[in-house]
C-alpha positions in Angstrom: -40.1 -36.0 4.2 -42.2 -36.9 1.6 -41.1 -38.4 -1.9 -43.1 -38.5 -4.8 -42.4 -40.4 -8.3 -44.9 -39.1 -11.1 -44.3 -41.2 -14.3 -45.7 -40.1 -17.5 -46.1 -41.8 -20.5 -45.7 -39.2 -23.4 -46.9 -39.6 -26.9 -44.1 -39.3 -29.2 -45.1 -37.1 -31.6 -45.5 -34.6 -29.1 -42.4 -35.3 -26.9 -40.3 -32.5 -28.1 -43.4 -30.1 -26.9 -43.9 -31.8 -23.5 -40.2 -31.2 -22.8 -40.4 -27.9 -23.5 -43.6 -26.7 -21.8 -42.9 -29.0 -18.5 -39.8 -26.7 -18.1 -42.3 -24.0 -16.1 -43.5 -26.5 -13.9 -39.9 -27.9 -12.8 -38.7 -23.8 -12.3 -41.8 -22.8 -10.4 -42.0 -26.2 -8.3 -38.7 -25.9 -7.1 -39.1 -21.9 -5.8 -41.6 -23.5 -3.7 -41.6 -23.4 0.2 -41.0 -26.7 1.3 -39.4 -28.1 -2.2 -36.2 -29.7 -1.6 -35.9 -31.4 -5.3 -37.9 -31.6 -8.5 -36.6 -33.1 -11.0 -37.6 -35.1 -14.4 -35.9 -37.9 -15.4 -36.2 -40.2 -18.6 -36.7 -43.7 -18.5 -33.9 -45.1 -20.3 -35.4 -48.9 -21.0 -38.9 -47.4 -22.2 -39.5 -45.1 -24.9 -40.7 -41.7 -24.2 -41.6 -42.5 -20.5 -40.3 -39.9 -17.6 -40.6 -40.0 -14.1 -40.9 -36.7 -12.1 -39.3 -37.3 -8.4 -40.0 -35.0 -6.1 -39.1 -34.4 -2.4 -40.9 -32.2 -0.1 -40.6 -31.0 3.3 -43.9 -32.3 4.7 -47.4 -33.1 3.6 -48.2 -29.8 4.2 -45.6 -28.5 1.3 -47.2 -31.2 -1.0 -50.9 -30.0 -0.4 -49.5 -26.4 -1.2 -47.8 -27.9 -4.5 -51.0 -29.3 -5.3 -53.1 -26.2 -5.3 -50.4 -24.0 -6.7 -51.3 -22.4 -9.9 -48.4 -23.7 -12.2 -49.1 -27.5 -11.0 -52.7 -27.1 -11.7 -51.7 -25.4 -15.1 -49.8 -28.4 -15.7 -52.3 -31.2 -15.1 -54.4 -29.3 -17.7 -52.0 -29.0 -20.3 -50.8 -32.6 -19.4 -53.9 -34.4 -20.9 -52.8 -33.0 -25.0 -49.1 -34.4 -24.4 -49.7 -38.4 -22.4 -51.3 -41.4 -24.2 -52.0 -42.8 -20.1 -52.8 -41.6 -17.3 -50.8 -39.9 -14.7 -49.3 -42.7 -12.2 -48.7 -41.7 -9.5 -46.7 -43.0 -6.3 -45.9 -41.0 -2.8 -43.4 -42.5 -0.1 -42.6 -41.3 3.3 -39.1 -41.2 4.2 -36.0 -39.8 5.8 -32.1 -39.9 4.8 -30.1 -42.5 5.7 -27.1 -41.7 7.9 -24.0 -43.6 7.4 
């Protein structure tokens, strides 16, 4: 399983936009093959900062992500919305029985 934690740091003017148009990129990620979450979550302690976590399958379902149409879409339209760039972190790991 792989786990991925995208955090963006979103310029507030445009916040309200960002919200809206990331809303294609959540649907269409988690119709993928291999998805099991996708979710975006707000940073509560910094202001407009979100982290995107993702868990996938395998690296394979990741690759795929990457070169799907709506995720490149994204990283396009990204660059009008962030004041930084993109950070992002990917971790290997498995659930925890018990």
């Amino acid at each position: 399983m792989i786990i991925v934690h995208a955090s963006m740091q979103v310029d507030p003017a445009k916040e309200e936009l960002f919200l809206k148009e990331i809303k294609s990129l959540i649907a269409a990620s988690r119709n993928e093959s291999g998805n099991r979450s996708y979710d975006l979550y707000k940073n509560t302690e910094k202001e407009n900062s979100f982290t995107m976590v993702e868990i996938w399958q395998d690296q394979a379902a990741v690759a795929s992500h990457n070169g799907s149409e709506h995720f490149k879409a994204f990283l396009g339209m990204a660059k009008q919305y962030l004041i930084s760039p993109l950070e992002v972190k990917a971790f290997s790991g498995e659930p925890l029985n018990g």
